[in-house]
N, C-alpha and C positions, 0 to 999 in steps of 0.2 A: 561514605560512598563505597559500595560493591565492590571488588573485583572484578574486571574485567575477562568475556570470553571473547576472545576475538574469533577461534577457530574449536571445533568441539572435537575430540579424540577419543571419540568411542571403537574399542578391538570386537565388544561382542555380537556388534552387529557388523552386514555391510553396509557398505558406505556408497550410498545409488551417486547422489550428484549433491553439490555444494552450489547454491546459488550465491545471489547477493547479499544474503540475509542469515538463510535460513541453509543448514546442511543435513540434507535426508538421508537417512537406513531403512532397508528392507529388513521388515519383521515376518517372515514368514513369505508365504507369497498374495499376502491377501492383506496386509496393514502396513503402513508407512509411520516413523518416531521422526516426526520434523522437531530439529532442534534451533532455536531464534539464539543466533548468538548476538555479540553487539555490534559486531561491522555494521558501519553505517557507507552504504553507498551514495552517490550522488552524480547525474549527469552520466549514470550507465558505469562508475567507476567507484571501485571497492575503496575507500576510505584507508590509512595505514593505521590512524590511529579509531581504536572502539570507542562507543557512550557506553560507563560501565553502565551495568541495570538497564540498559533497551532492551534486549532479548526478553526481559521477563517484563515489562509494561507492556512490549507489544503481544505477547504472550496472551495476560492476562486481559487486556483488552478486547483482543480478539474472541479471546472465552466469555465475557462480557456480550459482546456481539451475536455471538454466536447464538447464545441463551436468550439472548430481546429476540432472536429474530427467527426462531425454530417454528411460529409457528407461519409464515409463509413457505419455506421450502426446505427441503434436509438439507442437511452438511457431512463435511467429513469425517465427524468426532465419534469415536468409538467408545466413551463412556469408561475409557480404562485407562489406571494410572499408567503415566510413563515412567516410573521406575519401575514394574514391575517386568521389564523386561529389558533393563540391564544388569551388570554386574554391581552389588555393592560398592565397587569402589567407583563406580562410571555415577550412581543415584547425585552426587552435586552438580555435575554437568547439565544433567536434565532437568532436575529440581526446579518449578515454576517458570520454565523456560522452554519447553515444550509442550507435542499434543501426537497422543496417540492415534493416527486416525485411516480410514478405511482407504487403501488402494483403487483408484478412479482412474478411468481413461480420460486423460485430462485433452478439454477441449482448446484448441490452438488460436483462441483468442480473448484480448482483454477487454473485457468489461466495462466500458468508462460510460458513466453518468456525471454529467456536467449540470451545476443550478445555477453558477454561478461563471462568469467570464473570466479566467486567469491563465497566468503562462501558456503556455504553447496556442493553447484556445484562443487567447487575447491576440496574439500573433497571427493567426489563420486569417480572423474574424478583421483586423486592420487592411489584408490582402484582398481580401476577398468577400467579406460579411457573411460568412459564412465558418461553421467549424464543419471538418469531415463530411461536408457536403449538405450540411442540416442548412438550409437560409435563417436568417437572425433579422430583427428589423434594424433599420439604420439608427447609428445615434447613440450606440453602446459604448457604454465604459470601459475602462481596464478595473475589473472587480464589480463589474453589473451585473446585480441579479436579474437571471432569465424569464422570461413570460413563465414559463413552464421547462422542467428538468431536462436534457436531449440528452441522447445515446450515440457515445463517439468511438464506435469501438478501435481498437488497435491490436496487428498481428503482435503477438509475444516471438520476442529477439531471444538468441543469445547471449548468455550472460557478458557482455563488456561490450554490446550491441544495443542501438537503439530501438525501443519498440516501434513501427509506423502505423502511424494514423491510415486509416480506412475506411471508407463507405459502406454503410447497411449491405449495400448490395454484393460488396466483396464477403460479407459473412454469411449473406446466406448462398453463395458460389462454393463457400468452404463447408459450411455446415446440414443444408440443403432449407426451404423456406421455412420448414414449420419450429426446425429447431433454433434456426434464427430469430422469428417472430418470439417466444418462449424466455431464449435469453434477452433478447431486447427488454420486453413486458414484466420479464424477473426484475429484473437488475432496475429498472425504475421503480416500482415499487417498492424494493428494498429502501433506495436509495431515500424516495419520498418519506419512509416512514422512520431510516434513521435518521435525515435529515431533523425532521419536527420533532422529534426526542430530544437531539442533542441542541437545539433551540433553548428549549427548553430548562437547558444547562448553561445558557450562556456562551455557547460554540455555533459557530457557521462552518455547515460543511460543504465546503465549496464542490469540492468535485471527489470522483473517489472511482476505484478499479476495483472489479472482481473477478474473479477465477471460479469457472466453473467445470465441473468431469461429468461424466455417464458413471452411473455404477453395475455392477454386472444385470441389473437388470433394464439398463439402460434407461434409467430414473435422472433428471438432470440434479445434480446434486452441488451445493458451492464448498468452495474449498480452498484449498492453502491458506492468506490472512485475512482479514476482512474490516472494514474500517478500520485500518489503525492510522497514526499519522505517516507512516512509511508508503500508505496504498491512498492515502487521503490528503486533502489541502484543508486544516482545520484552522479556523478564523477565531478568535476571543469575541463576542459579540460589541466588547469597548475596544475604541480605536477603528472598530472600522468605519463608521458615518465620513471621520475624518481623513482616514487615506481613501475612502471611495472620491471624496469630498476634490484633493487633491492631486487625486491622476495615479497614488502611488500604492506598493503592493500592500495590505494590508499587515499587522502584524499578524505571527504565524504559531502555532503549536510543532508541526512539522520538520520537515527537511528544510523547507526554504529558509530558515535562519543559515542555515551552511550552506545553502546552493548562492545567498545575496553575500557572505563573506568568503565565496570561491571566485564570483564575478570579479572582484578585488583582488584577489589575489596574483602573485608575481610568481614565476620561477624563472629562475637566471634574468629578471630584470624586465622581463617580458610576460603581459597577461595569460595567464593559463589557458591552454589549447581543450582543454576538455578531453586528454587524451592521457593514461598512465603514463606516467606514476602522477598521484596527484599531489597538490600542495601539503606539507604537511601544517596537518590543525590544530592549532594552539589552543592552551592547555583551557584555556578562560572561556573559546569557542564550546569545546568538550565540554563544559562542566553548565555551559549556560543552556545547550543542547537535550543534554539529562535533563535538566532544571524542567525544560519544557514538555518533553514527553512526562514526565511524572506528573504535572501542573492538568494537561491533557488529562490523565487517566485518573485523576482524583473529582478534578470538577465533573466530569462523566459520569461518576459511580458514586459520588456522594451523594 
């Protein structure tokens, strides 16, 4: 197993903002060196302990994605190594764990395409029959496939904030109609066509978020990760018949192996509030966690 980055300490660039994930440097004033380290966040809350090798699966999966899907709409990739613009001693920090890519005015909403009924969605849809306003017909599962893929978008929070769910109508309030309709019509088609790839691998992908910017020529362009299991809910195509079958969450590729052993969890003897510091994650979690993303990003690309 890898070494673990939890936090990346690069001096020769600056240092814009640290997310959940990922910690960005300004290259210039025209390129961004996103570095994926392995914090693993969950429930809007930074993880203490890393999955060593996440940063570079989701890395490299994302570059995977990227390259399937170049020819519907650009992205952010600059086509340039990311060690070429650090210092020799910084080139192991970034090594396969980053992406050099073009500076975007980044649009203040997430992307969500749903195919499939799960978490928060399932939640809505029990209330209401409805996810973010879309109507659903009566009679759904928890983990039913949709007639057809919806668009649920959500404002993007603060880091250690929850993202909220939103109606069509609040995006194109923010973004004005025509750029709304654009992301909306992107981001299903994306989703349709990684979807049926990764079928094809043996993966269901249930649902998944993207990030999308303007770039100076106000081109809508996608950007930050893109399918990985951090932005996705990936299913094994076996075992799901039988947890659809049974009411329960399918097995997972993803985060939700650590978000169903955080539900479990205790601190001071009482179930976790979903609020820092979080529980800390035993060592067998961690290790079974890697296990999965790698398991993800092999049957993907084989």
């Amino acid at each position: 197993m890898t070494s673990a980055l939890h936090t990346s300490a690069l001096t020769s660039l600056p240092l814009l903002a640290r997310g959940k994930v990922r910690d960005n440097y300004a290259v210039g004033k025209d390129r961004l060196l996103m570095v994926a380290s392995d914090r693993l966040s969950a429930f809007d809350v930074i993880m203490g302990e890393p999955i060593p090798g996440k940063g570079v699966l989701l890395t490299q999966m994302a570059l995977f994605w990227f390259d399937k899907l170049d020819h519907i709409c650009p992205n952010h990739l600059t086509g340039e190594a990311p060690e070429s613009v650090v210092t020799a001693a910084e080139v192991p920090q970034v090594t396969g764990r980053s992406m050099l890519v073009k500076r975007l005015k980044p649009i203040p909403v997430e992307a969500v395409v749903r195919g499939y009924l799960a978490g928060s969605g399932w939640k809505e849809y029990q209330d209401s029959q409805s996810v973010c306003g879309v109507p659903l017909p009566a009679g759904l599962k928890n983990a039913s496939k949709l007639p057809e893929p919806i668009f649920t978008p959500a404002a993007k929070a603060a880091v250690g904030e929850h993202d909220e769910n939103i109606s069509y109508e609040q995006v194109v309030q923010v973004v004005g109609p025509e750029l709304a309709a654009q992301i909306r019509d992107l981001s299903l088609r994306i989703y349709k066509e990684a979807a049926a790839f990764a079928l094809t691998k043996g993966i269901i992908i249930a649902d998944t978020k993207f990030e999308f910017g303007l770039d100076e020529n106000g081109t809508l362009t996608l950007m930050d990760e893109v399918l990985t299991p951090d932005s996705s809910r990936y299913w094994p195509i076996e075992g799901y018949e039988q947890a659809f079958a049974t009411g329960t969450n399918p097995p997972s590729y993803d985060k939700q192996f650590v978000r169903d052993w955080l539900e479990q969890a205790l601190v001071n003897g009482k179930p976790w509030d979903k609020t820092p510091p979080a529980p800390r994650v035993p060592q067998d979690v961690v290790e079974k966690t890697a296990a999965k993303y790698q398991e993800a990003l092999t049957r993907l690309t084989a």
